[in-house]
Each structure stands twice: as structure tokens, then as C-alpha cells.
N, C-alpha and C positions, 0 to 999 in steps of 0.2 A: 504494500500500500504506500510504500514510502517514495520516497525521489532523488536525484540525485543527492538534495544535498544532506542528505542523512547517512552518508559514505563513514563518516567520521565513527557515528555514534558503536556501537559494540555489535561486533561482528555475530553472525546466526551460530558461529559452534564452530569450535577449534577443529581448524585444517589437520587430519591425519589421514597418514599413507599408510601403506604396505610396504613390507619389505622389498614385494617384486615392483611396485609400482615407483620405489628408491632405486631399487638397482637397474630399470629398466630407464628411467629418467638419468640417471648418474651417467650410465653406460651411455645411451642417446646424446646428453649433451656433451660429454667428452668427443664422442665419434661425430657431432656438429661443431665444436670448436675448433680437432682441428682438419677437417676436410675443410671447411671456411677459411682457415687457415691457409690451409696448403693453397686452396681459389686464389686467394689474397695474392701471395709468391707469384703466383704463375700470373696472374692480368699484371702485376705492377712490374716482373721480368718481360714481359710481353711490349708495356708501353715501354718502359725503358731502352729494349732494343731496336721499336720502331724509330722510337727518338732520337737514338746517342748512333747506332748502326746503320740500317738500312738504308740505301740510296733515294728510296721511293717512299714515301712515308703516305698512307691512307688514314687520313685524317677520322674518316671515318667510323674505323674498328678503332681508333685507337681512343677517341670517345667513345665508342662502347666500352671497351676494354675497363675504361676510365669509371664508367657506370657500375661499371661490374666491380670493380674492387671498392667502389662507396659502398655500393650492398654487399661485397663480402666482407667490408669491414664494422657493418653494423652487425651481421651475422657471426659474425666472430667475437663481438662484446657478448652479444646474447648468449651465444652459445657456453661461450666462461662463465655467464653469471648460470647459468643453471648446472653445468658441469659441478663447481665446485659447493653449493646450494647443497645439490643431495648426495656431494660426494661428503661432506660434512656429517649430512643427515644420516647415512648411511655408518659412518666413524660410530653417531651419537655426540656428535659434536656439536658447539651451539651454532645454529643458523641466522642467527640473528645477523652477522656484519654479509650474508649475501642475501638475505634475506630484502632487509631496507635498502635496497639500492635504487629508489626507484629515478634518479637523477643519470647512472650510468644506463639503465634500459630505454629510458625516456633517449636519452643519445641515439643509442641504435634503432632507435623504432624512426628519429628522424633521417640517418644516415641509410637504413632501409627504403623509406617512403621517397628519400632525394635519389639515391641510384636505381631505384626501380622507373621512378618515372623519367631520368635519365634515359631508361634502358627501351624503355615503353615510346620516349621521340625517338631516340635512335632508329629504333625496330619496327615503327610503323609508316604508312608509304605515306608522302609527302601531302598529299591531297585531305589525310585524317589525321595529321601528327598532333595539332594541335586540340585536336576535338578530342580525339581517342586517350591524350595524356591527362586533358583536365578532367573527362570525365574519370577516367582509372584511378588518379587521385581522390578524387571527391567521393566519391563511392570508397575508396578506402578508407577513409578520414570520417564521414560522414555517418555511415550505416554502425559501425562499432559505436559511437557519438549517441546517434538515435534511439539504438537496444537500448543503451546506457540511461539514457534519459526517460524509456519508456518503462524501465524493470522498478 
């Protein structure tokens, strides 16, 4: 019955896992941090070599390229803050300091939403690039927004 700005007041009932649902997340976000990781390496060796090497440089991929290592670099925050989250949880250690991070996710969720739709001009043909980005945006931004404000 409530609304958004009742987020504050005392949560419905303390968040508990499972073992398997610790070890399957721990596991998960390790194996998301660093495959995200490894992305990272390869698009920013990638640009680097169009740049510093190559005779012919395609501006093109190499803003994509450029796209892609914004989103793998928000993807690679995220993917640490949950990795070590329930690799904590998992110890029985306190999850409090990966817990409160909502300033370094809030990062990655921007550096997500900017190389995705990076990726989204790049990738789409000239004649929808700009229709097809704001709306990918706005619908991503907007509909999580809406639930939010409707629950």
C-alpha cells in the first residue's frame, strides 16, 4: 500500500539465502568479474592497437570497441561487488562493507546504461540511430522507475 517514499522505513523481513543460493551467486559473480575483466583487456588492447599500430584506423569499431569497454567496465564493478558480497557471506563473514555500496553500483549501472547506448548508436543503421538509442534508454531508465513507483 505504500510508495516510494516509504523505502526508508523497516524492511518486510531479513534477507536470507541458502547455502546453494551463496555459493551459486559467489561462484557467478566471480566467473562475471573476471570474464568482464578479461572483455575489458581485450576492447582496450584492441583500441590501443588501432590507435598506436595500425596504418588504417576505423574509427568506427574502435568506438564500438570504446562502448564496449564502458560497459565492461561497469560490468566488472558489479560483478566484484557481488563476487566478494557472498564470497564473505559464504566465509560467514560480515557483509556489511559490500553490502552498503550503493555509490560504487550506482557507478556501474551509469557506466552500463552510457556504453550500452554507446553501443546501441554505434550498432544501429543510420536512418534509426537516434530514435532507437533514446528510446533503449528511456525504457531502461524509465520502466525499473515506474514498477518502483507503482509497488
Amino acid at each position: 500500500m505504500g510508495g516510494w517514499w516509504e523505502w526508508q522505513q523497516e524492511p518486510p523481513s531479513k534477507l536470507m539465502y541458502s547455502q546453494w543460493d551463496i555459493l551459486v551467486r559467489e561462484l557467478g559473480g566471480g566467473v562475471w568479474f573476471w570474464t568482464s575483466m578479461w572483455l575489458l583487456i581485450a576492447f582496450l588492447t584492441y583500441i590501443f592497437r588501432q590507435l598506436k599500430v595500425e596504418k588504417r584506423v576505423d574509427f568506427t569499431l574502435v568506438w564500438a570497441a570504446t562502448a564496449l569497454a564502458i560497459y565492461f567496465t561497469g560490468s566488472t564493478v558489479r560483478g566484484f561487488l557481488t563476487w566478494m558480497q557472498f564470497f564473505y557471506a559464504g566465509n560467514l563473514w560480515d557483509t556489511a562493507p559490500w553490502v552498503a555500496t550503493w555509490p560504487w553500483f550506482g557507478m556501474s549501472v551509469l557506466l552500463n546504461i552510457t556504453g550500452a547506448a554507446l553501443c546501441i548508436w554505434m550498432l544501429s543503421s543510420w536512418r534509426w540511430r537516434l530514435v532507437f538509442t533514446i528510446c533503449a534508454v528511456s525504457a531502461s531508465v524509465l520502466l525499473p522507475a515506474g514498477l518502483r513507483l507503482l509497488a
